[in-house]
Residue frames as a rotation matrix with the C-alpha (Angstrom) as fourth column:
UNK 1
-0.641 0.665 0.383 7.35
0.550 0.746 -0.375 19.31
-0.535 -0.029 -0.844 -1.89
UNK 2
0.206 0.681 -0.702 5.31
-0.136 -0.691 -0.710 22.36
-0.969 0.242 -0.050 -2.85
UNK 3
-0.182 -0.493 -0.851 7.26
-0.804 -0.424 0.417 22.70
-0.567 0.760 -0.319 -6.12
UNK 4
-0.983 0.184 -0.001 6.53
0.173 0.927 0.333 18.86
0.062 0.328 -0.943 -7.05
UNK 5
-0.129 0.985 0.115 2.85
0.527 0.166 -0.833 19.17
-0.840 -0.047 -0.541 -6.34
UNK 6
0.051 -0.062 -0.997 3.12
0.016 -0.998 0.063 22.29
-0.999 -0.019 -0.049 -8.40
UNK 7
-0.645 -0.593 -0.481 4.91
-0.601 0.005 0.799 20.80
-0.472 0.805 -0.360 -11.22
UNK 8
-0.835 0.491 0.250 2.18
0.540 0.818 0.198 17.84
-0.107 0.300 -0.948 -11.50
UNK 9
0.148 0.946 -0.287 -0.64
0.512 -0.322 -0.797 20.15
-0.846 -0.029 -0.532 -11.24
UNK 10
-0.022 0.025 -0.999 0.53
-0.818 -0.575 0.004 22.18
-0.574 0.818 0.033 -14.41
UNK 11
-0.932 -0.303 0.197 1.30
-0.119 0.771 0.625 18.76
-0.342 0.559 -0.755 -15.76
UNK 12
-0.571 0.821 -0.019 -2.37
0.430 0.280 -0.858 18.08
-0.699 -0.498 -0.513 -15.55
UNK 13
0.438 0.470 -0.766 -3.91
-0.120 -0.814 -0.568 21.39
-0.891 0.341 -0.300 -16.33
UNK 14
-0.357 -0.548 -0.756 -1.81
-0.627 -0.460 0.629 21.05
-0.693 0.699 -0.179 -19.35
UNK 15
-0.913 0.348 0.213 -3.22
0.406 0.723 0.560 17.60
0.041 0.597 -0.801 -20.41
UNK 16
-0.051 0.994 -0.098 -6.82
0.727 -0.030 -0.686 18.53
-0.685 -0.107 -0.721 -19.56
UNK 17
-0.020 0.065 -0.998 -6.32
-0.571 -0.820 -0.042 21.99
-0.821 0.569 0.053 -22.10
UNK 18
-0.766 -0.387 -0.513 -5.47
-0.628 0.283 0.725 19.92
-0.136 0.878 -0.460 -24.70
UNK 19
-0.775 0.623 0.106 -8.27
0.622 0.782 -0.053 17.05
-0.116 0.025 -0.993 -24.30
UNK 20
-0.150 0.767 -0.624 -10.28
0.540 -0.465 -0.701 20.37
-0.828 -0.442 -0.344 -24.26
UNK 21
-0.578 -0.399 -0.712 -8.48
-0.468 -0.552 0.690 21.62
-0.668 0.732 0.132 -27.28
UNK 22
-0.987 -0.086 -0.136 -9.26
-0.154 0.748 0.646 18.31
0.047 0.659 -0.751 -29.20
UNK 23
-0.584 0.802 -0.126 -12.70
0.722 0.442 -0.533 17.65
-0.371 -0.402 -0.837 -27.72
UNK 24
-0.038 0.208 -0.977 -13.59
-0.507 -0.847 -0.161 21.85
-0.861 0.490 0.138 -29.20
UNK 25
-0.538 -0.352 -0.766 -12.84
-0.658 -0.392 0.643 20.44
-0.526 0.850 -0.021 -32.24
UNK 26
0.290 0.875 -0.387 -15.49
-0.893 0.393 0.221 17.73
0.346 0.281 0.895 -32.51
UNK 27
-0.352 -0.513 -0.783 -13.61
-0.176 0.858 -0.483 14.66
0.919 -0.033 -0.392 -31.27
UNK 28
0.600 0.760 0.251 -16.07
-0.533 0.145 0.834 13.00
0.597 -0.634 0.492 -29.05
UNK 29
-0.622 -0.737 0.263 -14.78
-0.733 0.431 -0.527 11.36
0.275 -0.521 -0.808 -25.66
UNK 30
0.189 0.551 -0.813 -15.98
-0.048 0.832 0.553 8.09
0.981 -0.065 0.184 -24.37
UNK 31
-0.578 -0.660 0.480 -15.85
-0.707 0.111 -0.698 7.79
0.408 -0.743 -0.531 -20.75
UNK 32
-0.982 0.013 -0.189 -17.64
0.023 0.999 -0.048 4.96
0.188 -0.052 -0.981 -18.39
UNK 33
0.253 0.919 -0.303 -20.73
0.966 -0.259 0.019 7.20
-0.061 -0.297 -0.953 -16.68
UNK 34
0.415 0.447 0.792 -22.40
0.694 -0.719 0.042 10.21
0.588 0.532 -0.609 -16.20
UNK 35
0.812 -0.352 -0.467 -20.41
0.377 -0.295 0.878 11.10
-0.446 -0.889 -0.106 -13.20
UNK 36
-0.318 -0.947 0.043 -17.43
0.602 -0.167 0.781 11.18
-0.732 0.275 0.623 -15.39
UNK 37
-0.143 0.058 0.988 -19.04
0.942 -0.297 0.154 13.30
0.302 0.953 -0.013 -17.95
UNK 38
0.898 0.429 -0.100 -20.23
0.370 -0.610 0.700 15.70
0.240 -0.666 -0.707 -14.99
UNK 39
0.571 -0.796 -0.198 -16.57
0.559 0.201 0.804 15.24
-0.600 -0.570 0.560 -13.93
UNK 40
-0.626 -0.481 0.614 -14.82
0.779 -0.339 0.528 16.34
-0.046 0.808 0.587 -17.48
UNK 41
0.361 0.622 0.695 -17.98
0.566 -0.739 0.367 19.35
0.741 0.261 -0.619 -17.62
UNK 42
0.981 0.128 -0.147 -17.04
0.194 -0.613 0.766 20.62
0.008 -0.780 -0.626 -14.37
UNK 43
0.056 -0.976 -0.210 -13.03
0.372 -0.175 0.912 20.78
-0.927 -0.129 0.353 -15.61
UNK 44
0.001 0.032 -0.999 -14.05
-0.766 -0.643 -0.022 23.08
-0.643 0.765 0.024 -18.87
UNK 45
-0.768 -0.588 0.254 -14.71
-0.007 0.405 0.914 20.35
-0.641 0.700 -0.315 -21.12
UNK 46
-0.301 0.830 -0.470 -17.46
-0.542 -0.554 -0.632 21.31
-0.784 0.065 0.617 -23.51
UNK 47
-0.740 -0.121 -0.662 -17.66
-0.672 0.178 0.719 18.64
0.031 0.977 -0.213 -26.24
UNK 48
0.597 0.738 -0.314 -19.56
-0.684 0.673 0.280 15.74
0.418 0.047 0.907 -27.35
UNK 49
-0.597 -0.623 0.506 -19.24
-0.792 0.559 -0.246 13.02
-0.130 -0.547 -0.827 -24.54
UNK 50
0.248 0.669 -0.701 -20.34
-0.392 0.731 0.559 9.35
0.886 0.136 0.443 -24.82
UNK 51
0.182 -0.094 0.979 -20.91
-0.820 0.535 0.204 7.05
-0.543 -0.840 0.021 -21.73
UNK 52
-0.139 0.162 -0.977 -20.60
-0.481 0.851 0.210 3.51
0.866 0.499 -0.040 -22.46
UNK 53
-0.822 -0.103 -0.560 -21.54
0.129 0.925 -0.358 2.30
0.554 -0.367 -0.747 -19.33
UNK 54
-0.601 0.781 0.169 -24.96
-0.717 -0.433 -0.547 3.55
-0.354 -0.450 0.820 -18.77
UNK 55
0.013 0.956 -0.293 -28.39
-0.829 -0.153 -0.537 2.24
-0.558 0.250 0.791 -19.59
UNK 56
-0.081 -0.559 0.825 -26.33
0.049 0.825 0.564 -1.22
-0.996 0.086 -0.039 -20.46
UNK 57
0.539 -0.115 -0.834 -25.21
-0.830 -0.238 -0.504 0.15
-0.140 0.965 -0.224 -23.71
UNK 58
0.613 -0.584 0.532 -22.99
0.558 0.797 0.232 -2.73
-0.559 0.155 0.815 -25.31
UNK 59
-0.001 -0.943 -0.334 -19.69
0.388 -0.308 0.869 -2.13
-0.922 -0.128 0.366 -26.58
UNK 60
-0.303 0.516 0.801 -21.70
0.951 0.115 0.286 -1.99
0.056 0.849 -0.525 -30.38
UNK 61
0.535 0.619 0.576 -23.89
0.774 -0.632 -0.039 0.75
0.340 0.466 -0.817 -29.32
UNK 62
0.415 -0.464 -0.783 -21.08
0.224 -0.782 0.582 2.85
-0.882 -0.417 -0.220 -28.15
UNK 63
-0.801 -0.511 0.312 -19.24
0.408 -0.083 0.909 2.41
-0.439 0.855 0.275 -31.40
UNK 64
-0.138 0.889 0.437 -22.88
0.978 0.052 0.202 3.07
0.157 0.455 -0.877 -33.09
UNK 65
0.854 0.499 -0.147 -23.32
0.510 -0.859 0.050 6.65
-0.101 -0.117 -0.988 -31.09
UNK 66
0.040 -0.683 -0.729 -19.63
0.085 -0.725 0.684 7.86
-0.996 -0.089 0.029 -31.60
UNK 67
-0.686 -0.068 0.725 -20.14
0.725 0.030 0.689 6.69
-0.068 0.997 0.029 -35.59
UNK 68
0.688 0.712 0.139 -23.80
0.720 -0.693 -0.012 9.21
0.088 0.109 -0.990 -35.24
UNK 69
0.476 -0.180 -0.861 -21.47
0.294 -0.890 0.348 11.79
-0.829 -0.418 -0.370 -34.17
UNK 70
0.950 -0.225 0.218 -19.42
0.189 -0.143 -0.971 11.34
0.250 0.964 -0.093 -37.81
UNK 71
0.812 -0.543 0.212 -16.29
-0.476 -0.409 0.779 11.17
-0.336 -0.733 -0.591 -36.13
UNK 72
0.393 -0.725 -0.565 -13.19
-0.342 0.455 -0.822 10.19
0.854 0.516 -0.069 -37.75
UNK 73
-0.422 -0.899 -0.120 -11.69
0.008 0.129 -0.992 9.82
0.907 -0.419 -0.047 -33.95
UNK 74
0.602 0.799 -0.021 -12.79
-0.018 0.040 0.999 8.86
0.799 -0.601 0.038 -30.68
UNK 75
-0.416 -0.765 0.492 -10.66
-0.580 -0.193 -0.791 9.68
0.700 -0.614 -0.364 -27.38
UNK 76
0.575 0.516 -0.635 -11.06
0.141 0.702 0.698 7.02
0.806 -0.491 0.331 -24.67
UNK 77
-0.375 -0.791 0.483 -11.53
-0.224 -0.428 -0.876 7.85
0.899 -0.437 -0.017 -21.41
UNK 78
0.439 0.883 -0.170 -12.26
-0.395 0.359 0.846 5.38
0.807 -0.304 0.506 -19.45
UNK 79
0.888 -0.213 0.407 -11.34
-0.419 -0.010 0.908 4.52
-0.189 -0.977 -0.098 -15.40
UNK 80
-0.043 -0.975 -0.217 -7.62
-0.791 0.166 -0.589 3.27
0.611 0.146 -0.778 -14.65
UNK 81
-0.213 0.074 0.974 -8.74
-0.197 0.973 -0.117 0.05
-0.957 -0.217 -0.193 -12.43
UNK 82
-0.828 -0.291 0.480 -8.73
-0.040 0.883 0.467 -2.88
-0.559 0.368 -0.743 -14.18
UNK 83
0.191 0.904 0.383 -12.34
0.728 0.131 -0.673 -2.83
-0.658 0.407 -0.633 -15.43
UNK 84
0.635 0.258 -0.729 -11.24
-0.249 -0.824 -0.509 0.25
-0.732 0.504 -0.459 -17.53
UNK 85
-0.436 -0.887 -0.150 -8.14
-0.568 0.142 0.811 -1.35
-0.698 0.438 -0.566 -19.05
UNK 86
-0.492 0.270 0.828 -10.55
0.344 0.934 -0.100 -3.80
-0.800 0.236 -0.552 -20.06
UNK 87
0.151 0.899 0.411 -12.78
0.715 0.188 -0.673 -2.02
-0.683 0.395 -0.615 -21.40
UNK 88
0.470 -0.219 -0.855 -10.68
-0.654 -0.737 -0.170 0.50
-0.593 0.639 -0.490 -23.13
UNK 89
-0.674 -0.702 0.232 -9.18
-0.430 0.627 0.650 -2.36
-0.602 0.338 -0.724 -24.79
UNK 90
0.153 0.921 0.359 -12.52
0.593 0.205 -0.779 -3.57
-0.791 0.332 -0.515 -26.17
UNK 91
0.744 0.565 -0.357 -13.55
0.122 -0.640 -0.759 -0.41
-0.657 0.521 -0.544 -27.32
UNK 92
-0.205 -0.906 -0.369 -9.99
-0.401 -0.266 0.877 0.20
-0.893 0.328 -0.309 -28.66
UNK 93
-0.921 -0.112 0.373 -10.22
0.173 0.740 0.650 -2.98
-0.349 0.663 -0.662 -30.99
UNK 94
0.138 0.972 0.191 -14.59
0.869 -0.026 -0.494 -2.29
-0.475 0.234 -0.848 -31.66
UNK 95
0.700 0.350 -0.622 -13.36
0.072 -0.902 -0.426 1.18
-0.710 0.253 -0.657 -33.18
UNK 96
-0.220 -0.861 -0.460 -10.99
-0.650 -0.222 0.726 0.14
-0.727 0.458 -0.511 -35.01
UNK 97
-0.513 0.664 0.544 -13.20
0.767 0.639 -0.057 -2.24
-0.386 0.388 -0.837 -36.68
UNK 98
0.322 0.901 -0.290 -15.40
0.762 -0.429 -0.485 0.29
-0.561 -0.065 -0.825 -37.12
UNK 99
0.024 -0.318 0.948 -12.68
0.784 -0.582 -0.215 2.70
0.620 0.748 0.235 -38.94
UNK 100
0.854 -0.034 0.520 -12.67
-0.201 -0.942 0.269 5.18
0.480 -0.334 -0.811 -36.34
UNK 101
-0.273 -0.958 0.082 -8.90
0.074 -0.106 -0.992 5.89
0.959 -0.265 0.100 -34.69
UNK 102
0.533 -0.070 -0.843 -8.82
0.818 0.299 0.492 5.18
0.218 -0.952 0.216 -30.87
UNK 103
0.128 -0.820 0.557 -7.11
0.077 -0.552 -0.830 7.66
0.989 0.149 -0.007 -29.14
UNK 104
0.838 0.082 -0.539 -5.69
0.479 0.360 0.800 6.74
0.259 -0.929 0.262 -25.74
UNK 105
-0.477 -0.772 0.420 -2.84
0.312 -0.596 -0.740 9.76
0.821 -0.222 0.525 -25.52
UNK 106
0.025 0.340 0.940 -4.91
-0.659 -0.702 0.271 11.38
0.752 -0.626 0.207 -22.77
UNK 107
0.984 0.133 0.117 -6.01
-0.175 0.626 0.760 8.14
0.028 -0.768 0.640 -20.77
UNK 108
0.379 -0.859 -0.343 -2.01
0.857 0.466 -0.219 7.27
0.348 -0.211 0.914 -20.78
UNK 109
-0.282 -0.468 0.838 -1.02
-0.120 -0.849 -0.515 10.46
0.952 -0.246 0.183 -20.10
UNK 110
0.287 0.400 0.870 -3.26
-0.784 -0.424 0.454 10.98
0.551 -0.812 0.191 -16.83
UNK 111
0.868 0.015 -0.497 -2.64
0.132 0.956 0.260 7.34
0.479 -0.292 0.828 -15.86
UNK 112
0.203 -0.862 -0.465 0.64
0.819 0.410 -0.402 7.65
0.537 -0.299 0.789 -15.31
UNK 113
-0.371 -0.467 0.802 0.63
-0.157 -0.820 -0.550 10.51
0.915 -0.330 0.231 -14.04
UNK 114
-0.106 0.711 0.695 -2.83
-0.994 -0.078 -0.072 9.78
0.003 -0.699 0.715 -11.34
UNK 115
-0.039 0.982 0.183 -2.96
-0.835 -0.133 0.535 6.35
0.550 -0.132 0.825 -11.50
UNK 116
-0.331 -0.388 -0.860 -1.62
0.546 0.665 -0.509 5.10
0.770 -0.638 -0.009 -8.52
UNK 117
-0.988 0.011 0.157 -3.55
-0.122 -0.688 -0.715 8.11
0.100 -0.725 0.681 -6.82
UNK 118
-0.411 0.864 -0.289 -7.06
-0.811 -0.492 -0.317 7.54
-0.417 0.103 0.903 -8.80
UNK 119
-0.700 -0.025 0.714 -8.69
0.425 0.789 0.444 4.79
-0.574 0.614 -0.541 -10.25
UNK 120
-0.136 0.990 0.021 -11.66
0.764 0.118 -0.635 7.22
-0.631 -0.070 -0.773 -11.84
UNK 121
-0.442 -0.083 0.893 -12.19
0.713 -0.636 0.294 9.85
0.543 0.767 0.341 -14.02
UNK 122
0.500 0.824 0.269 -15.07
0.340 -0.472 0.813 11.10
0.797 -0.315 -0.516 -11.96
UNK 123
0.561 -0.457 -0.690 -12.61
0.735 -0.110 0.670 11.32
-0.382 -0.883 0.274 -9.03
UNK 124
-0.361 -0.731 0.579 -10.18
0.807 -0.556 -0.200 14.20
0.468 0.395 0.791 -11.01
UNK 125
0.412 0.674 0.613 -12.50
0.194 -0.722 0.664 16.78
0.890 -0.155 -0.429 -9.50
UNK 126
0.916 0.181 0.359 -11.74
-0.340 -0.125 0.932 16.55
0.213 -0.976 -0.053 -6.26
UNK 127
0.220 -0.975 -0.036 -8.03
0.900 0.189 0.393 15.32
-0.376 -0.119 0.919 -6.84
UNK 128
-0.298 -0.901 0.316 -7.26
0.853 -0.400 -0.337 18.55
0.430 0.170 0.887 -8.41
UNK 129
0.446 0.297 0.844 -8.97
-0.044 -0.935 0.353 20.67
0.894 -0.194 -0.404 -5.69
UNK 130
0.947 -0.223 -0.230 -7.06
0.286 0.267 0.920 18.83
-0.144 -0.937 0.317 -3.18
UNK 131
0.162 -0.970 0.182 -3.93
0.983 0.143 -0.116 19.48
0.086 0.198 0.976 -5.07
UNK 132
0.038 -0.020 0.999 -4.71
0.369 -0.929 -0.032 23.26
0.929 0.370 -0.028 -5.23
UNK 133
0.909 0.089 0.407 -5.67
-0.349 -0.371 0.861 23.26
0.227 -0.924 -0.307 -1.38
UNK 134
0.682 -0.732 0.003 -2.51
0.519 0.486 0.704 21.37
-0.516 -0.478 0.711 -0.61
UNK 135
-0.124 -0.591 0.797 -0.43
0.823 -0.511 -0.250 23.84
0.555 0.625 0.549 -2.98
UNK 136
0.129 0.420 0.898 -1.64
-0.185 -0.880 0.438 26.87
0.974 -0.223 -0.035 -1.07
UNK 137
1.000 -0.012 0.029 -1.31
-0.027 0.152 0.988 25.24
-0.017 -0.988 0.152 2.57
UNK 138
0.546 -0.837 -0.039 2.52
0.650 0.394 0.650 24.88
-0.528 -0.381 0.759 1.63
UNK 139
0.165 -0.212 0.963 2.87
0.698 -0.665 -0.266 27.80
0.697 0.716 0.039 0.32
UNK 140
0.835 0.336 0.436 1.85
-0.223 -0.519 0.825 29.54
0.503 -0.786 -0.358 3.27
UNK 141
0.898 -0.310 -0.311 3.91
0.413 0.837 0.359 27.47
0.149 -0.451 0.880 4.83
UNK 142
0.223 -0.919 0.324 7.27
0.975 0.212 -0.069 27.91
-0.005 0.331 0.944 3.24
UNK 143
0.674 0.213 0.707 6.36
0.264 -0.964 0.039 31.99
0.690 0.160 -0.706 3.80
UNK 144
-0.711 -0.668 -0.220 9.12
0.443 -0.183 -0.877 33.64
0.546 -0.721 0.427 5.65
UNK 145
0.411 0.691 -0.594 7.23
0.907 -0.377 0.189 35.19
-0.093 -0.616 -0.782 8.78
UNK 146
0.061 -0.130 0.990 7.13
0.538 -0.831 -0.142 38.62
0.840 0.542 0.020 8.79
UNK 147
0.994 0.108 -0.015 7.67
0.038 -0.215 0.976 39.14
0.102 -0.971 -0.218 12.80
């Protein structure tokens, strides 16, 4: 079991480096709130993040503040319940209008990986400190005793 948890948690850590990689390089993320931007700050991401579901932005002025940013690309990360499919679908089609390139490699990646565990973005925090405490309790575990 350890060794599965183990394997998904590098899985992870491996997508989140990259979304950090990409996100370094100016490629703004879109996610739904500010929790989730709090959420993606507190897992080393340091770029430019848009909400789109604050301060009842429409689906316009999201496309409007990721075009201010001069972005050729926009990475959409937005919740795995149903209200996010939705609305990454929107935005998908409203940026592609718009000439900017959608990029939903991350949100498919994590999905499938979290999202029958998560439905949130803001929730990754605390799913991968549980995975770290729950790596480390079965570690212990699986320790031969030394008596």
């Amino acid at each position: 079991m350890s060794k599965r948890l183990k394997e998904k948690e590098e899985k992870i850590l491996k997508i989140l480096d990259a979304l950090a990689a990409e996100s370094a390089k100016g490629t703004p993320i879109v996610v739904e709130g500010k929790k989730d931007v709090e959420a993606l700050r507190a897992l080393g991401i340091k770029g430019a993040v848009v909400t789109a579901k604050t301060g009842g932005k429409s689906l316009l002025e999201v496309v409007s503040e990721v075009e201010r940013i001069d972005a050729r690309e926009a990475i959409l990360l937005l919740d795995f319940d149903r209200r996010g499919k939705e609305g990454t679908k929107q935005l998908q089609q409203n940026l592609e209008h718009a000439e900017i390139a959608p990029n939903l490699k991350f949100w498919r990646e994590l999905k499938a990986l979290l999202g029958h565990e998560i439905q949130c973005v803001e929730s990754l925090t605390a799913y991968m400190a549980t995975l770290k405490v729950k790596i480390g309790i079965e570690s212990q575990q699986n320790k031969p005793s030394l008596e």
